[in-house]
Every structure is written in structure tokens, then in C-alpha cells.
C-alpha angles and dihedrals in degrees: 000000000000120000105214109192118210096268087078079082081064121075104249121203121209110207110199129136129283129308107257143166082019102299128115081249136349100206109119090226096032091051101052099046082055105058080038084073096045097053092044082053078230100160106226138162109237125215136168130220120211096169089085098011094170099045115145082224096072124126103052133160130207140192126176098307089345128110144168127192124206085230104045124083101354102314132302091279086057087046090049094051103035081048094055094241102126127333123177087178102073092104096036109045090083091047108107085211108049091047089050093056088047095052080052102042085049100047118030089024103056097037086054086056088051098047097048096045092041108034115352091060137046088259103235087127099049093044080051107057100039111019097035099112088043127099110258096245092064092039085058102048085040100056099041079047090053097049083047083052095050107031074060089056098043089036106224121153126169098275089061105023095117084055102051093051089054097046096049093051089037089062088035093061099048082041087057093039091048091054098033082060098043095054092047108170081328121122093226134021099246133055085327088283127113123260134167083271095077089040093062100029093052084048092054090046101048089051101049090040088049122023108031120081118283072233097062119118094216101053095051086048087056086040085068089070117068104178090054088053091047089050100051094048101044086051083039085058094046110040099028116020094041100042087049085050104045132099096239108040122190106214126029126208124236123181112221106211099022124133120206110269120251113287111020137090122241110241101245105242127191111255118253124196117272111257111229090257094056085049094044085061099038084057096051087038097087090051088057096099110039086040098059087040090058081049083051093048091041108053088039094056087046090062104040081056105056123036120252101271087058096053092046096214116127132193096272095054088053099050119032109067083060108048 
């Protein structure tokens, strides 16, 4: 059973990137606090930031004063729950099982995402979901900036590679067999009641099934595992495609940095007070530019600065996502 604490009577505004490969976002932390929120029938507006679109602080919620960032305190999910906002948990955290599939849903899981948008793909989807409204020349710089991010995490350099890449979808595949057993013909993994389980585990899912290449390993590996599939898009129908179509829905999207389009005309509104998020990144807005030019000079002169086995970053990283 949800707890619904007494902000639910506040409007509350989740903040995550933009809707993609026709989901409400693609991003793997953005999707899953979403559908957190749905399940939870936690009423919320939903708008997207393309100004940082790769912040680690995105997702964030807000609500009046309140807000929650995606890299503070364990997550928004975490804040919701310790602030006594909305917490599915409150049965489960005590269940040997169910924090054992976390740990897993959180770890291999998620380093086998990371591995296939950054590395283990041409990273078109990854350039797509968080660099689309960017010039080319700082998508570019950012994404070579961010492999060499995450090559450094999962710690893969040229000499292993091959292993590394065997060990992230071995441990994806018994990752996908343990939870693929555990739900079973059931609509949610645990006592047949939703958790933040679920939540993570459908947005994982939804991404891997939709915006990731028919030619990704990791998807064919979820692909093996029809119950899961079946699982993810019914959920996908309920929570995302019938609340967009009704005639009542209960978020709306709007977008943060978004101009009319020619030829129309903007519908005059009457101002509202700025919430702390929207002036935090006001505030961090006019230091876009020269902040993602020192990013430009930096990592050029880094690898101008080391040869290329250094830097780890080899042809294919550096062409692929741009073709």
C-alpha cells in the first residue's frame, strides 16, 4: 500500500529530458522515477530541461520550497520516501529477496545500460536523448568526454576490453533470468503490488526494448524473456499510453527551453512566480555557454595531451554517433 504524505495537496513538477522513442523520457534515471510516481497514482506536472540536459541532477521534483535532485541523498525515489512524500517500500525494505534484486537491478543492470548507450553502441541513442537540442561541435566533445567517463567506471581499457564486455552482459543475463523467474505471470514482482522495484526495473526495460538499436546485445538478451516483455508494455499501455490519450490527463508536459512554433501564435499566460528549481537554473543558464566552451578547450587539450591509448578512445567512439 502507498503512503501519501500531505504535499500531494501541492502541485509537484518532475523535471527530466525530453520524450523520445515514444516514451515520456528516455533517459534510464528520468524513466523509472516517472513511472515511480504513476504507480504510486501520485498526481504530478511533468517538464523537460534541455539547458543541462546531462546533469547529474536530473531528474528532480519540486513542490512549493521543496526539491529533490537525482544526485543528492540516494536518489529522488530515496527523498520521496525518507520525506514522507510517497513511498511504495514501506513492506518490502526488510524482505532478503527484494533487496537483493535491487542491489542487482541497480548494479548490473545499470552498468549494462551504460555500457551499451555509451560504448557498446554507435551512440546515436545516447546523443538523442540527452544532446538533441546541442550544436554538433559540443555533442561531439561531450560524448567522446562522457565514454571516456564511463570506460573510466566500468574500468575498461584496451588490454580487457573483451572481458569486460563479457563480464557486464554475463551478469546482465542472469540479472534478466533471476527477474524473469521471480515475476513469474504476475503484474509486479512482489506480492503482486507495486515497489520501486518495478519502477526501476519497467524503466530499464522500456528503454532497452525502445530506444536502444534492434542490433544491441542487450536487448536481444531481454528479448529472450517474454514474460518480462509482456510485463513492461502492458505497464507501458496503462501508465504511459492511456493517461497521454485521455481526456483528463494528470501531468502535462512543458517543455523548459522551447519557442512557438512559425507560424503560431503563444497563448498569453498569466505570469507565476519562478519555483526555486526553474531559478537554480536560471541562475546557472547564462554560464551555459562559456561553461561548455571551457569543457571544449579542456578535453581537447586532454587529449592532445595523451596519445590515444591513454585516452581509450578508439575510431569508432569517435565516429559513429555522428555519421
Amino acid at each position: 500500500m502507498a503512503q501519501v504524505g500531505e504535499r500531494e495537496s501541492e502541485e509537484l513538477t518532475l523535471v527530466t529530458t525530453k520524450p523520445y522513442f515514444d516514451l515520456p523520457t528516455a533517459c534510464p534515471l528520468c524513466l523509472p522515477l516517472f513511472i515511480y510516481l504513476k504507480l504510486a497514482h501520485f498526481p504530478f506536472r511533468l517538464s523537460f530541461n534541455s539547458i543541462f540536459p546531462d546533469s547529474d541532477q536530473i531528474p528532480y521534483v519540486e513542490s512549493g520550497t521543496y526539491v529533490a535532485y537525482n544526485n543528492e541523498n540516494g536518489g529522488v525515489i530515496e527523498n520521496l520516501k525518507r520525506d514522507g512524500i510517497v513511498d511504495l517500500d514501506s513492506e518490502f525494505q526488510s524482505v532478503p529477496d527484494w533487496v537483493a534484486m535491487k542491489a542487482m537491478i541497480s548494479s548490473w543492470l545499470a552498468d549494462a545500460m551504460m555500457y551499451e548507450l555509451w560504448v557498446g553502441s554507435d551512440g546515436k541513442s545516447a546523443c538523442k536523448i540527452y544532446y538533441s537540442d546541442l550544436s554538433w561541435p559540443i555533442v561531439k566533445v561531450l560524448f567522446l568526454k562522457q565514454v571516456y567517463s564511463v570506460k573510466q567506471h566500468l574500468g575498461i581499457t584496451k588490454d580487457n576490453a573483451e572481458q569486460r564486455e563479457d563480464e557486464i552482459y554475463k551478469r546482465a543475463k542472469i540479472a534478466y533470468g533471476a527477474l524473469s523467474t521471480r515475476l513469474g505471470d504476475q503484474d509486479f514482482l512482489f506480492d503482486d503490488r507495486p515497489s520501486s522495484l518495478d519502477a526501476t526495473f519497467l524503466g530499464h526495460v522500456l528503454v532497452t526494448l525502445h530506444a536502444l538499436p534492434e542490433t544491441s546485445v542487450l536487448r536481444s538478451k531481454l528479448l529472450e524473456h517474454g514474460n518480462v516483455v509482456r510485463y513492461a508494455e502492458k505497464h507501458k499501455t496503462k501508465l504511459i499510453e492511456s493517461s497521454s490519450s485521455s481526456s483528463g490527463p494528470q501531468f502535462r508536459s512543458v517543455p523548459s527551453s522551447s519557442t512557438p512554433k512559425r507560424g503560431s501564435k503563444p497563448k498569453s499566460q498569466p505570469k507565476r512566480e519562478k519555483t526555486e528549481g526553474e531559478k537554480t537554473f536560471k541562475r546557472r543558464a547564462r554560464y551555459f555557454l562559456a561553461a561548455q566552451l571551457v569543457v571544449v578547450l579542456l578535453f581537447l587539450s586532454l587529449m592532445g595531451g595523451n596519445d590515444a591509448g591513454d585516452m581509450e578512445l578508439d575510431d569508432e567512439d569517435e565516429g559513429n554517433a555522428f555519421d
